[in-house]
VMD Tcl script that draws the C-alpha trace (Angstrom):
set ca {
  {104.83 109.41 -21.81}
  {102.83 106.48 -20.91}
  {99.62 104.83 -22.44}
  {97.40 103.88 -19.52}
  {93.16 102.89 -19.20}
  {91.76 103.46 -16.20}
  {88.44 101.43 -15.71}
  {86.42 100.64 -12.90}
  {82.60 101.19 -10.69}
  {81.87 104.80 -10.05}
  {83.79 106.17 -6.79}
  {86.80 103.97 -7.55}
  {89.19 106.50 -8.22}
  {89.75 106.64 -11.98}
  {89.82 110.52 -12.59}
  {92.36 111.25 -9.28}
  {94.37 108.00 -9.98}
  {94.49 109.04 -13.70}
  {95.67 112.57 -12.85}
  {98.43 111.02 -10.30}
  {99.45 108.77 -13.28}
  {99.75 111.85 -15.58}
  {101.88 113.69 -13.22}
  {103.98 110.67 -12.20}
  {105.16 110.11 -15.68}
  {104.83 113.09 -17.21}
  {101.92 112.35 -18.85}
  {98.57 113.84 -20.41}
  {95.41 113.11 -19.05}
  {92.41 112.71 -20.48}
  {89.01 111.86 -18.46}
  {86.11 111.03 -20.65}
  {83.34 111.83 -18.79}
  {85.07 115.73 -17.98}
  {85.91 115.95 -22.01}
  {82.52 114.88 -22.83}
  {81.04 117.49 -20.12}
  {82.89 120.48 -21.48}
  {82.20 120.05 -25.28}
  {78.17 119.53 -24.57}
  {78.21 121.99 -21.90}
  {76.36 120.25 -19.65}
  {77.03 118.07 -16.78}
  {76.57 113.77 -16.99}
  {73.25 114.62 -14.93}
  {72.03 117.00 -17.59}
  {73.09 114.99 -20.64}
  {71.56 112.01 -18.99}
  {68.42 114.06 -18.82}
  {68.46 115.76 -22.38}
  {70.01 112.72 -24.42}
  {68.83 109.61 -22.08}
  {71.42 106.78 -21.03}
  {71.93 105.82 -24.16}
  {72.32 109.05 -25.97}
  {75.18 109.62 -23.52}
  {76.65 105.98 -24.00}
  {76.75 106.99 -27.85}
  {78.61 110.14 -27.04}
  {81.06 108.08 -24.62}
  {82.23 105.94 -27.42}
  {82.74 109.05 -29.73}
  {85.13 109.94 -27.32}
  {86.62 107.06 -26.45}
  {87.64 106.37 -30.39}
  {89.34 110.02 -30.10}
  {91.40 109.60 -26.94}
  {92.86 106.12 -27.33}
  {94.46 107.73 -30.20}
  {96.93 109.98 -28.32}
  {99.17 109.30 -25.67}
  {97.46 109.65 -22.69}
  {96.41 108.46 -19.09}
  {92.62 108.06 -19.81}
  {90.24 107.79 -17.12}
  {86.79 106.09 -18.54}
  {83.47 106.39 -16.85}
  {82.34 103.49 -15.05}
  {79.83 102.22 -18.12}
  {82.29 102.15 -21.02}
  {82.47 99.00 -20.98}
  {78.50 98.37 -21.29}
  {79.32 98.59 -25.05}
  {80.88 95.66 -26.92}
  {82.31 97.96 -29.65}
  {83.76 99.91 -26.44}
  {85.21 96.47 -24.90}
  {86.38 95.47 -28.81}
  {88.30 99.35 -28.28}
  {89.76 98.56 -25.43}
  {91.07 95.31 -25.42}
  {92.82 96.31 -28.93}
  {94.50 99.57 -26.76}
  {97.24 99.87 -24.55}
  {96.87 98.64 -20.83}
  {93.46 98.42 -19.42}
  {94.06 98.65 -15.43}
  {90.58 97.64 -13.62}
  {90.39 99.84 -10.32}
  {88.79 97.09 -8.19}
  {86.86 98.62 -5.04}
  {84.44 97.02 -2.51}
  {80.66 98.13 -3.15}
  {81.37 99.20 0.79}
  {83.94 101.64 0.06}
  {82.51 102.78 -3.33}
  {78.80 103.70 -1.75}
  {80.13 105.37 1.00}
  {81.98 107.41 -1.90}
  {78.90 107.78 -3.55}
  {76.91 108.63 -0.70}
  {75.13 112.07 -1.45}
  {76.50 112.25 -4.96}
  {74.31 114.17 -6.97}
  {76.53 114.57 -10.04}
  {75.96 110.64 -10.87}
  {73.13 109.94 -12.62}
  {72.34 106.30 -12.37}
  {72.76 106.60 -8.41}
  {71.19 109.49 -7.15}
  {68.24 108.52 -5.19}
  {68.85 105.00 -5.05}
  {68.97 102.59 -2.23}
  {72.29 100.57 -1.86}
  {70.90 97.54 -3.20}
  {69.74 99.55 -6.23}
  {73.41 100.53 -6.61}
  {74.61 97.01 -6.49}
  {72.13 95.98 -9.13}
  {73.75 97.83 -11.64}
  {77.55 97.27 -10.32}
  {77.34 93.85 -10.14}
  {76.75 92.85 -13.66}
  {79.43 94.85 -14.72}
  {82.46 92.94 -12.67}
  {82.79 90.24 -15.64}
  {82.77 92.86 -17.77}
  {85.64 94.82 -15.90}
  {87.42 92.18 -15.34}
  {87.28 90.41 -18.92}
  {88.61 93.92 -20.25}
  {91.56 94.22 -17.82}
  {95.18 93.69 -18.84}
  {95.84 94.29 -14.95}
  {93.15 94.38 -11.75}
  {94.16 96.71 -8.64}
  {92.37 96.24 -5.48}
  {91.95 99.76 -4.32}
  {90.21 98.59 -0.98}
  {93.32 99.37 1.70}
  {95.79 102.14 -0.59}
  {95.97 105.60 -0.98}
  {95.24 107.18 -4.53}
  {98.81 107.93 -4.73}
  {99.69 103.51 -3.95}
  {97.16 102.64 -6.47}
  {99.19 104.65 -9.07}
  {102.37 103.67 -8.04}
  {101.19 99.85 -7.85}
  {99.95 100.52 -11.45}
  {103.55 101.63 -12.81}
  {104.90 98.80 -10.58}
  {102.93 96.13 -12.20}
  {103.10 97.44 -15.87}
  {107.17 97.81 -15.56}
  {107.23 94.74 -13.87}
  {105.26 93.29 -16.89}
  {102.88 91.44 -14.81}
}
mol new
graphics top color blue
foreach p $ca { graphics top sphere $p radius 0.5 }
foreach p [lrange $ca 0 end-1] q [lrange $ca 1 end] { graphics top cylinder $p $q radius 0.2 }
display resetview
């Protein structure tokens, strides 16, 4: 069983990387954003849309207090760190891994996305407005940052249990 955070923009991989982690060492999982989804019954565009962005921030700390309790692989959504009680949480848990993509890579991801509610309809610069205040942020959080840019899902886990066995 392993204890891992999964942070990171959007489109960077968290939930798939997070699942890979689970499986690789015989893990749980737990993604936020899904947990949050299936207790409200509604999807992030909906509760962004019946509670507001801030409504659903609230709820995303909730959650966040619950899961770093067990021992889990837990995939965040890309603004838990917006929240300094949320940062406060995370730098006091286990490993905080910062899945670091190129806005290139990560809009092409996003491209057509219509479950994300702070990008649909928005231009690519739009996007970058709200990604690029948040790389301090990821990056002031992270026990360990992965470039994701040029490996599979599958190397960005494995580079993950690498580094964390490695101790680096």
């Amino acid at each position: 069983m392993r204890k891992i955070i999964l942070t990171g923009f959007m489109g960077a991989g968290k939930t798939t990387v997070g699942q890979l982690l689970a499986k690789l060492t015989a893990s749980e999982h737990a993604d936020i954003d899904s947990e949050i989804m299936e207790e409200q019954g509604m999807s992030v565009t909906e509760l962004f849309e019946t509670y507001g962005e801030q409504g659903f921030r609230d709820l995303e700390h909730q959650k966040l207090k619950e899961v770093v309790a067990k021992e889990a692989i837990i995939s965040t959504g890309g603004g838990i760190i917006l929240k300094p009680e949320n940062r406060r949480i995370l730098e006091e848990e286990y490993p905080v891994v910062y899945l670091k993509t190129d806005p290139a890579i990560f809009l092409e991801r996003l491209k057509g996305d219509t479950t994300r509610p702070l990008v649909q309809e928005k231009t690519p610069t739009e996007i970058r407005a709200i990604f690029e205040p948040r790389i301090k942020l990821y990056e002031e959080t992270a026990d360990l940052i992965i470039k994701t840019d040029q490996l599979t899902q599958m190397q960005v886990a494995q580079a993950i249990l690498a580094a964390l066995e490695s101790g680096k």
